[in-house]
PyMOL Python script that loads the backbone (N, CA, C, O; Angstrom):
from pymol import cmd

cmd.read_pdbstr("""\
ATOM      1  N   UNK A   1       8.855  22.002   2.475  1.00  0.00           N
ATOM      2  CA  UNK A   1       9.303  20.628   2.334  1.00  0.00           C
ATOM      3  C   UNK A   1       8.898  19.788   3.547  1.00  0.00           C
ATOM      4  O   UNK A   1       8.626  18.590   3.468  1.00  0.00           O
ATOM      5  N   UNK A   2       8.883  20.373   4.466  1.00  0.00           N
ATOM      6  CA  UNK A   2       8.137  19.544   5.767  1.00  0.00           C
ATOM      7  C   UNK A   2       6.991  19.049   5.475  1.00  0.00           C
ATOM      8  O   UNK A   2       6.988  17.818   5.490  1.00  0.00           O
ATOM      9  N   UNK A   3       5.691  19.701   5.127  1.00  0.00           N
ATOM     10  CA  UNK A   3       5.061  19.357   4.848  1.00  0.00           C
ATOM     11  C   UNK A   3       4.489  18.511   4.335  1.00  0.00           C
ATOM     12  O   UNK A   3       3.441  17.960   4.671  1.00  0.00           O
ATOM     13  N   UNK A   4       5.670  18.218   2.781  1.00  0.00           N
ATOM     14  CA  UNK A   4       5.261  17.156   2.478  1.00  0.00           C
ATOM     15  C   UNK A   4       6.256  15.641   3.306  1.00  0.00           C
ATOM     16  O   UNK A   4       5.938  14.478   3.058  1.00  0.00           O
ATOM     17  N   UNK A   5       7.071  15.895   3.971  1.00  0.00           N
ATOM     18  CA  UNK A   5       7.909  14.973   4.698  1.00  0.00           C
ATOM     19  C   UNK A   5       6.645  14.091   5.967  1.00  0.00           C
ATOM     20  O   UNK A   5       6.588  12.926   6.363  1.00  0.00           O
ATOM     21  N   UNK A   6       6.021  14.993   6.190  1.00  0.00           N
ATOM     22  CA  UNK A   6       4.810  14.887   7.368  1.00  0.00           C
ATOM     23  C   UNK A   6       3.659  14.061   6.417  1.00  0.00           C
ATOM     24  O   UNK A   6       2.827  13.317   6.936  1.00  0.00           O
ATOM     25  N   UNK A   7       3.743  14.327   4.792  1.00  0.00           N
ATOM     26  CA  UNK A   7       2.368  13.311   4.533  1.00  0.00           C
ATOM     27  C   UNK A   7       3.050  12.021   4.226  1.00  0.00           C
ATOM     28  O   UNK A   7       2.369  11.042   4.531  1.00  0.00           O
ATOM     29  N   UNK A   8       4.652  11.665   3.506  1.00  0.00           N
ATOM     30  CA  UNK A   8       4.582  10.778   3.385  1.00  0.00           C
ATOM     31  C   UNK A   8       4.897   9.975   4.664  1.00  0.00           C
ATOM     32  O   UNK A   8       5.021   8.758   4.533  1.00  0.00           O
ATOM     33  N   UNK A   9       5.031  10.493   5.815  1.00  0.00           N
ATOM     34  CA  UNK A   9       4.718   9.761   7.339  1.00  0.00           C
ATOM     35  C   UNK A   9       4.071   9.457   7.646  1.00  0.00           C
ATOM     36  O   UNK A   9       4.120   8.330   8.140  1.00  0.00           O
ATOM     37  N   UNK A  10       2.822  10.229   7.628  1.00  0.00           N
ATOM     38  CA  UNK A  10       1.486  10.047   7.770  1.00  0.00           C
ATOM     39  C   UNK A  10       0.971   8.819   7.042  1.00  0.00           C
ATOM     40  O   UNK A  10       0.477   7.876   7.660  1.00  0.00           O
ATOM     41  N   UNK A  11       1.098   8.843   5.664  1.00  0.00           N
ATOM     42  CA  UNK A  11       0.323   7.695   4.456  1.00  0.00           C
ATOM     43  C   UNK A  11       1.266   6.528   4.826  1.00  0.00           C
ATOM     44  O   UNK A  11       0.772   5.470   4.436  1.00  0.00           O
ATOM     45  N   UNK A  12       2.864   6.297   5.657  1.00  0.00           N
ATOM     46  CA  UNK A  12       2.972   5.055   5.860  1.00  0.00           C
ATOM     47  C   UNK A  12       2.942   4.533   6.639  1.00  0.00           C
ATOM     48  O   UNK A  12       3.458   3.416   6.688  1.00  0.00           O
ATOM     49  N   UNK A  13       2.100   5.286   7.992  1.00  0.00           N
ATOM     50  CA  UNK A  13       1.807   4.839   9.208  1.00  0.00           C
ATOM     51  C   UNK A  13       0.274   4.179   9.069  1.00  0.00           C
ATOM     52  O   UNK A  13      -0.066   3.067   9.473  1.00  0.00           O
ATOM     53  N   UNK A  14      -0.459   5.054   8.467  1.00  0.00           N
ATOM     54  CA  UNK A  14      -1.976   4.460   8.018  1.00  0.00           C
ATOM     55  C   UNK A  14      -1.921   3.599   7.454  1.00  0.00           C
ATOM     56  O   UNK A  14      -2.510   2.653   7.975  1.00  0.00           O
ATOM     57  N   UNK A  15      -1.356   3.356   6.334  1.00  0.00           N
ATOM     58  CA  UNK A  15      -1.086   1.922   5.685  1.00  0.00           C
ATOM     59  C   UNK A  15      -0.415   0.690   6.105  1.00  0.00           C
ATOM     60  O   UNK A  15      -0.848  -0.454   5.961  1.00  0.00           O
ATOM     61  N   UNK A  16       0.673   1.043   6.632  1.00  0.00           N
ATOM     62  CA  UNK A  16       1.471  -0.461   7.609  1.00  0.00           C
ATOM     63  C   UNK A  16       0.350  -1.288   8.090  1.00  0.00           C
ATOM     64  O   UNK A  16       0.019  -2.249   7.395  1.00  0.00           O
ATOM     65  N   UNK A  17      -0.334  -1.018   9.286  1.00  0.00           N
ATOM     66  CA  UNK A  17      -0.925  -1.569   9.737  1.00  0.00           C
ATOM     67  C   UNK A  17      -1.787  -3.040   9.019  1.00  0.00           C
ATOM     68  O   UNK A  17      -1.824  -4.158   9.532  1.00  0.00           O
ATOM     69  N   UNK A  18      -2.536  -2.539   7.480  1.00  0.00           N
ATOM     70  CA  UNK A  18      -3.403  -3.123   6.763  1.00  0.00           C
ATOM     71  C   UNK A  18      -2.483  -3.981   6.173  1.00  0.00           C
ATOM     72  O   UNK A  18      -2.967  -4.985   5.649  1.00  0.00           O
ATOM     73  N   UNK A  19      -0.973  -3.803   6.114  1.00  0.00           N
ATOM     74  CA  UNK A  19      -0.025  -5.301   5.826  1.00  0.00           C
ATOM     75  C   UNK A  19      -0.428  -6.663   6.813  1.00  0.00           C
ATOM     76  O   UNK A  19      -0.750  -7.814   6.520  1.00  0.00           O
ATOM     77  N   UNK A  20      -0.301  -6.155   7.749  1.00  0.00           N
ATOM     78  CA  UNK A  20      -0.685  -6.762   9.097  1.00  0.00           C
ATOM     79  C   UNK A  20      -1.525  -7.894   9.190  1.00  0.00           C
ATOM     80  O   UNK A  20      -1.144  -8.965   9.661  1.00  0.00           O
ATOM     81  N   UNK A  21      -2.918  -7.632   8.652  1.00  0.00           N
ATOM     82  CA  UNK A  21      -3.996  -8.220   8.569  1.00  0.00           C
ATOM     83  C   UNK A  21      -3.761  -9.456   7.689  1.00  0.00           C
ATOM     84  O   UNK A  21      -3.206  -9.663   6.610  1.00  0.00           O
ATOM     85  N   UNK A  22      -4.536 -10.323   8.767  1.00  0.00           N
ATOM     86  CA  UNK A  22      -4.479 -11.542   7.619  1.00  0.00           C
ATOM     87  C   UNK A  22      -5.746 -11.977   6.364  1.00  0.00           C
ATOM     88  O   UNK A  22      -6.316 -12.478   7.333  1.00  0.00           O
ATOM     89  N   UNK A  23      -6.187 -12.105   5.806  1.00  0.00           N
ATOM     90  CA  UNK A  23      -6.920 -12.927   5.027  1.00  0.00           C
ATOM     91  C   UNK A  23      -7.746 -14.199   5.340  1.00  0.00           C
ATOM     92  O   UNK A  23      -7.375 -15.356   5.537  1.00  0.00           O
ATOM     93  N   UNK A  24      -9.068 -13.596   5.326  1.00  0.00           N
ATOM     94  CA  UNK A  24      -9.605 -15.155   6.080  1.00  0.00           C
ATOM     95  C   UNK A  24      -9.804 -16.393   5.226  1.00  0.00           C
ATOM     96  O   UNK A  24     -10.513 -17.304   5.653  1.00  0.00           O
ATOM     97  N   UNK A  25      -9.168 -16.479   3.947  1.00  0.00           N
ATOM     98  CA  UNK A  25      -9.069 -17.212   3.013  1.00  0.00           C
ATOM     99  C   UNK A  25      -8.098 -17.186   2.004  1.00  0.00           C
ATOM    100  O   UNK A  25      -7.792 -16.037   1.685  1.00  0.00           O
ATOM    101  N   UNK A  26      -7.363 -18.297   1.243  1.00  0.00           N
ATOM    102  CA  UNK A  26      -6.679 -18.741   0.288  1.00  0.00           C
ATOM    103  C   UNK A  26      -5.434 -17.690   0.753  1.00  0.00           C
ATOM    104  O   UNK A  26      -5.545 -16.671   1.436  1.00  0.00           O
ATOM    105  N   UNK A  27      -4.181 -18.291   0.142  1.00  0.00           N
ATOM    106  CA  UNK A  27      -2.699 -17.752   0.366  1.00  0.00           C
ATOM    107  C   UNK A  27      -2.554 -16.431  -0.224  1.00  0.00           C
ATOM    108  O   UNK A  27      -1.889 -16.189  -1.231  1.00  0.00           O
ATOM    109  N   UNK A  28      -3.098 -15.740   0.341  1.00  0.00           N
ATOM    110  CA  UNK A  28      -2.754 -13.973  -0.004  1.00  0.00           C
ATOM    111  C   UNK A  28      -1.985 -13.463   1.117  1.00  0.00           C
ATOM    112  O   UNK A  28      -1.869 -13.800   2.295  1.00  0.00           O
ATOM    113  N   UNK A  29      -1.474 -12.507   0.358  1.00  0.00           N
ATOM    114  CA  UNK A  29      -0.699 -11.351   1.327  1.00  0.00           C
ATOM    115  C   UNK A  29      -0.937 -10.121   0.885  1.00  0.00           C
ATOM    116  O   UNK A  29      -1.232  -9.880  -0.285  1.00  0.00           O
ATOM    117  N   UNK A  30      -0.792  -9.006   2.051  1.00  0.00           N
ATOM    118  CA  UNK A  30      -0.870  -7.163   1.309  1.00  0.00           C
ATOM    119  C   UNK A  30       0.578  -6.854   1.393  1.00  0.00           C
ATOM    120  O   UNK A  30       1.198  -6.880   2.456  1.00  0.00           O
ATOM    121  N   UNK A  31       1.117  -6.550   0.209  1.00  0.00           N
ATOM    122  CA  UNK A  31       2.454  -6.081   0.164  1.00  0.00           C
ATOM    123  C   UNK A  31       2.265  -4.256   0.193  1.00  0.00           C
ATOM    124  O   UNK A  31       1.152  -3.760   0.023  1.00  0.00           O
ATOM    125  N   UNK A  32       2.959  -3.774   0.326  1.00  0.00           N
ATOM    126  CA  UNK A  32       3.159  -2.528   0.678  1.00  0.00           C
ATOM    127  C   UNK A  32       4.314  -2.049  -0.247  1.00  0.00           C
ATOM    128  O   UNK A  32       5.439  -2.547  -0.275  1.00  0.00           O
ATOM    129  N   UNK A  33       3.734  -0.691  -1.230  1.00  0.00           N
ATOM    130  CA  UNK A  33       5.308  -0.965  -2.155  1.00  0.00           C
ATOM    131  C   UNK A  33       5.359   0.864  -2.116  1.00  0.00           C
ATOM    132  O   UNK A  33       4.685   1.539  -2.894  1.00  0.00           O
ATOM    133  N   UNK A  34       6.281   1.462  -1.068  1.00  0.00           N
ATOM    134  CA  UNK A  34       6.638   2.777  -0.997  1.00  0.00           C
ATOM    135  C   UNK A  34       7.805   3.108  -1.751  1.00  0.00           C
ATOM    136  O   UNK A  34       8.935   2.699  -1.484  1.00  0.00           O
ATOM    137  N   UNK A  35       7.405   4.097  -2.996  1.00  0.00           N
ATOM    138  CA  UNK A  35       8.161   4.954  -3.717  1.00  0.00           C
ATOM    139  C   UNK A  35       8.003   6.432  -3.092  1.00  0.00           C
ATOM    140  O   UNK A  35       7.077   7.108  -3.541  1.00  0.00           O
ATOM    141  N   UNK A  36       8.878   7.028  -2.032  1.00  0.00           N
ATOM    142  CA  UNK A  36       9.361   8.112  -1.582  1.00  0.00           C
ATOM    143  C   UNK A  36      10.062   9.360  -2.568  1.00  0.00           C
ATOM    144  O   UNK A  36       9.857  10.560  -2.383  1.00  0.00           O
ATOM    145  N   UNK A  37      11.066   8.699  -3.816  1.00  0.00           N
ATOM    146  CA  UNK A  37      11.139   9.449  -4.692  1.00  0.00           C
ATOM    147  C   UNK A  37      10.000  10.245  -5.423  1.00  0.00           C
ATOM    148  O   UNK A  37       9.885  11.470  -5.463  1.00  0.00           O
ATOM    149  N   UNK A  38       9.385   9.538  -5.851  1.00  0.00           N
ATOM    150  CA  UNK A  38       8.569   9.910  -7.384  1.00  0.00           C
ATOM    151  C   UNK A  38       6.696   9.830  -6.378  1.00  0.00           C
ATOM    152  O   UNK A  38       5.625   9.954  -6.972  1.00  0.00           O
ATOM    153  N   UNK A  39       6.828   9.605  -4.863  1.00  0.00           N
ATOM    154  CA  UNK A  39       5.784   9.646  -4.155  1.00  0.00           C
ATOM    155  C   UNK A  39       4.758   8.959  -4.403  1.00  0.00           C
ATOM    156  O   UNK A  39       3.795   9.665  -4.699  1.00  0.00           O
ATOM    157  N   UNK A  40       4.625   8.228  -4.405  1.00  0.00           N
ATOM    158  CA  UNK A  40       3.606   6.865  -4.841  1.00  0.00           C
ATOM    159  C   UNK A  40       3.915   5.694  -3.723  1.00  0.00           C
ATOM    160  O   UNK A  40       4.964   5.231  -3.274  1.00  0.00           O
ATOM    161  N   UNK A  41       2.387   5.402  -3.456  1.00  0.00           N
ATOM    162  CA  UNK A  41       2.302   4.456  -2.128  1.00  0.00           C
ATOM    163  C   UNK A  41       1.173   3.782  -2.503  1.00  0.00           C
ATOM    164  O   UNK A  41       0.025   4.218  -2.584  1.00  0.00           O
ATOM    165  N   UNK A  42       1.776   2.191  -2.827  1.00  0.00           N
ATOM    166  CA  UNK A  42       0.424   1.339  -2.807  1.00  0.00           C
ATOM    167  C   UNK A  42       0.436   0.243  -1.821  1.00  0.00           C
ATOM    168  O   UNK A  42       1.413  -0.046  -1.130  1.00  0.00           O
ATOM    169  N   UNK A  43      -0.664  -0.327  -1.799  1.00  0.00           N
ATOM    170  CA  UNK A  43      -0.845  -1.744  -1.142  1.00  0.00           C
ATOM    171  C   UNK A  43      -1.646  -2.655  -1.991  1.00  0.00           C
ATOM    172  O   UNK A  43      -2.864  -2.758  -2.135  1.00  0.00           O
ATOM    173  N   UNK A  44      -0.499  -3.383  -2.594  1.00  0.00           N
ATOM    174  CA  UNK A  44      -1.130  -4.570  -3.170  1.00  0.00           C
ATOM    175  C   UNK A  44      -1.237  -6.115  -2.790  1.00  0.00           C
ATOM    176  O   UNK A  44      -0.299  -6.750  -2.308  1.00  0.00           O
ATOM    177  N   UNK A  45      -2.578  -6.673  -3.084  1.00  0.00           N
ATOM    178  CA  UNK A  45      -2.834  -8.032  -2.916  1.00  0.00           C
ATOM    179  C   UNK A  45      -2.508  -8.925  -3.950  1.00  0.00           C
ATOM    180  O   UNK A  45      -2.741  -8.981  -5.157  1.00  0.00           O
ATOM    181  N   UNK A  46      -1.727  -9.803  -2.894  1.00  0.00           N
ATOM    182  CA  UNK A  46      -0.572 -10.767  -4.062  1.00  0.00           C
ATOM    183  C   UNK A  46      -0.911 -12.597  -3.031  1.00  0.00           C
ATOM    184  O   UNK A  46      -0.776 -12.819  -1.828  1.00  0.00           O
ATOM    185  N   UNK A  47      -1.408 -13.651  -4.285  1.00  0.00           N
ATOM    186  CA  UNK A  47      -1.005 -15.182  -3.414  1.00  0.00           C
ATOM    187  C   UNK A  47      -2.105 -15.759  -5.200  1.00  0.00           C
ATOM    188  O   UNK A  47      -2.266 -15.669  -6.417  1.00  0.00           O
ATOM    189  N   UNK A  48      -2.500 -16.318  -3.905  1.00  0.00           N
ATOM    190  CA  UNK A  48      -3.348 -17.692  -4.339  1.00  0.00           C
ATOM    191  C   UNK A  48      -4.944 -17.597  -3.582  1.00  0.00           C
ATOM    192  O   UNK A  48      -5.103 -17.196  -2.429  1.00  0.00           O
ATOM    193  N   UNK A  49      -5.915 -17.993  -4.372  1.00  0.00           N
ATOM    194  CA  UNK A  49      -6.828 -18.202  -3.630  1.00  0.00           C
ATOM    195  C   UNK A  49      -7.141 -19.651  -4.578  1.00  0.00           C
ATOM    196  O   UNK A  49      -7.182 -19.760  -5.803  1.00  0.00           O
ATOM    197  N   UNK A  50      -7.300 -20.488  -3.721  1.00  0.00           N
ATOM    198  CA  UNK A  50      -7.828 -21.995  -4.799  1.00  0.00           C
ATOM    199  C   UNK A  50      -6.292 -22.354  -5.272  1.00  0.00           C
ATOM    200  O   UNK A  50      -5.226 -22.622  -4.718  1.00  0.00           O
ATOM    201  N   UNK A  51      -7.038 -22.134  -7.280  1.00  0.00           N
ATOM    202  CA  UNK A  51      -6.095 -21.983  -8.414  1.00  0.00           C
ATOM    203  C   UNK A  51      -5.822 -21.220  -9.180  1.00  0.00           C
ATOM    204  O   UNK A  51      -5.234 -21.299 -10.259  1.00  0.00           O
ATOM    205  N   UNK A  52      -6.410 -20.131  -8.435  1.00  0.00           N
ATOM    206  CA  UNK A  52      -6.614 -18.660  -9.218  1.00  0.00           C
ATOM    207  C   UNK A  52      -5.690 -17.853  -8.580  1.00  0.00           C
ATOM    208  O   UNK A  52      -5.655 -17.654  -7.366  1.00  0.00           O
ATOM    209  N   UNK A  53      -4.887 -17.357  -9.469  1.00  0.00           N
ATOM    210  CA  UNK A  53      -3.519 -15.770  -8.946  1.00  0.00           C
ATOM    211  C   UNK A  53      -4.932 -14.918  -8.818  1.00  0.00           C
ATOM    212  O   UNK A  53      -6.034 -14.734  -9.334  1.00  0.00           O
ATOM    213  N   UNK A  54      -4.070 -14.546  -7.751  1.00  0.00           N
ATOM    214  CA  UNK A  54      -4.635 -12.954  -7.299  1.00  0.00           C
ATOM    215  C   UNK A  54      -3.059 -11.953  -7.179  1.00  0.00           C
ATOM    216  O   UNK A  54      -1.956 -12.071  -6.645  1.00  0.00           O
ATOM    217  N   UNK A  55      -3.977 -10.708  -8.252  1.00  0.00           N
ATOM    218  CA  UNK A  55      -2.935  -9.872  -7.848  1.00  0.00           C
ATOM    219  C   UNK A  55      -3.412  -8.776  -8.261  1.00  0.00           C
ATOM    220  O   UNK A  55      -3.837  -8.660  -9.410  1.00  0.00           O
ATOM    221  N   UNK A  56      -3.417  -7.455  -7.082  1.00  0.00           N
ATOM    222  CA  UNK A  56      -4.033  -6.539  -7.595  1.00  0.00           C
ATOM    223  C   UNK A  56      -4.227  -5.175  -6.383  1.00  0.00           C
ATOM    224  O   UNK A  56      -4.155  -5.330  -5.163  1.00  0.00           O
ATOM    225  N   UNK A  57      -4.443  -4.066  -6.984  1.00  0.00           N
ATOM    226  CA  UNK A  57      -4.411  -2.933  -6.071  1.00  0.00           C
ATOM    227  C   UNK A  57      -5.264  -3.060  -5.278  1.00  0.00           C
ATOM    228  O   UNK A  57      -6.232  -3.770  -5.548  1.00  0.00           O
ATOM    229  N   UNK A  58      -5.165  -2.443  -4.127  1.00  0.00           N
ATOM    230  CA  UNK A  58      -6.071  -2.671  -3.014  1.00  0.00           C
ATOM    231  C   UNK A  58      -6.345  -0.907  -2.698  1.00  0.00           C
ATOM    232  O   UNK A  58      -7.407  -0.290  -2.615  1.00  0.00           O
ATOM    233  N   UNK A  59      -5.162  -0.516  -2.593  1.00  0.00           N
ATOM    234  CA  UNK A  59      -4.865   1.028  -2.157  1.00  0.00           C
ATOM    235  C   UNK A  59      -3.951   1.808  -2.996  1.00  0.00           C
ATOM    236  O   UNK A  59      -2.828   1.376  -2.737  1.00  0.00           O
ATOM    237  N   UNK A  60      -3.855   2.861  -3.985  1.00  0.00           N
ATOM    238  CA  UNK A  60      -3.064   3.735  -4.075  1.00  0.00           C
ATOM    239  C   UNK A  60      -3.349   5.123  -4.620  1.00  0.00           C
ATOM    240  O   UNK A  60      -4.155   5.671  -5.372  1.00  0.00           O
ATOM    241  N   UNK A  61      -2.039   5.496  -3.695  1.00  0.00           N
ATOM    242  CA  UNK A  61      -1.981   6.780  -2.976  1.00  0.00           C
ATOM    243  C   UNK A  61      -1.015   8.213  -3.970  1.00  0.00           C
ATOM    244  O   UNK A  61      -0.044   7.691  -4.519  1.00  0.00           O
ATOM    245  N   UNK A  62      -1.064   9.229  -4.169  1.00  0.00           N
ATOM    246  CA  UNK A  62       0.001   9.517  -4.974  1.00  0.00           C
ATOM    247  C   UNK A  62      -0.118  10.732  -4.315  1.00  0.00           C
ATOM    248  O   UNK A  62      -1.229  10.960  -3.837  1.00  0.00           O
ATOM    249  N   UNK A  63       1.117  11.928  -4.105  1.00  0.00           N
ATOM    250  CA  UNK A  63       1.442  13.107  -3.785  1.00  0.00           C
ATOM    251  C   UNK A  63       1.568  13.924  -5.220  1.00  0.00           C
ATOM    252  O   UNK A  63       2.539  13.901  -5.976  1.00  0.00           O
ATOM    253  N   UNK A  64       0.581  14.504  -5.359  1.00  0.00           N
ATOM    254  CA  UNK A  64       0.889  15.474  -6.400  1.00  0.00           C
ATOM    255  C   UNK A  64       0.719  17.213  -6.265  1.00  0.00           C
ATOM    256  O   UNK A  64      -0.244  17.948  -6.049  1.00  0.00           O
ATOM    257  N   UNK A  65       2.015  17.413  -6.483  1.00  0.00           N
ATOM    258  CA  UNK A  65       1.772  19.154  -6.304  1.00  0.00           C
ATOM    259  C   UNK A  65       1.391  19.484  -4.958  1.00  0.00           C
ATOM    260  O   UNK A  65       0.614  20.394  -4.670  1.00  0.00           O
ATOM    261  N   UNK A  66       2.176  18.427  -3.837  1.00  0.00           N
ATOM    262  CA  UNK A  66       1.877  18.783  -2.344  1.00  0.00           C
ATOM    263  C   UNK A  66       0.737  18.332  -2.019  1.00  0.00           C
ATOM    264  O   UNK A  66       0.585  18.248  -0.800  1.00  0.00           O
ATOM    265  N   UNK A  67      -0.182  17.988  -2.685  1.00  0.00           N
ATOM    266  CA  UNK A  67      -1.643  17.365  -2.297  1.00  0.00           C
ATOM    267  C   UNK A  67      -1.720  15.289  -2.375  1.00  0.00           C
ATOM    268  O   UNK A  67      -0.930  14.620  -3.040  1.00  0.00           O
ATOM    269  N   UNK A  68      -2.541  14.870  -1.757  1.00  0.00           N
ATOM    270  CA  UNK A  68      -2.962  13.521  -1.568  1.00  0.00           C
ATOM    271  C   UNK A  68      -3.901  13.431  -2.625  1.00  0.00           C
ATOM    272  O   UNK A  68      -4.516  12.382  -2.816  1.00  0.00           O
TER     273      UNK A  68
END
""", "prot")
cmd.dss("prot")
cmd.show_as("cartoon", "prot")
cmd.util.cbc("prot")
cmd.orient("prot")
């Protein structure tokens, strides 16, 4: 069980960071949406660019059977 306690540490230390970052254009953001239960880790891009929604995966991650 450590093991996998150590990846989902790992996958939300690597990922935080890329919240961080800004966008050198139109009202976006990277949301970060950690499910620890069921192990699923994404980072999605969510705003505006123009008049166009943006919304959409950027990154995801899933733990299955102890593996990335």
């Amino acid at each position: 069980m450590e093991k996998l306690d150590q990846y989902r540490q790992i996958i939300q230390s690597v990922l935080m960071p890329y919240t961080q970052i800004p966008y050198s254009h139109g009202d976006l953001i990277c949301k970060p949406i950690f499910d620890q239960q069921r192990d699923s880790y994404l980072l999605m891009t969510l705003g505006w660019d123009r008049k166009t929604r943006v919304h959409g995966c950027l990154v995801h991650l899933d733990l299955i059977d102890g593996k990335v």
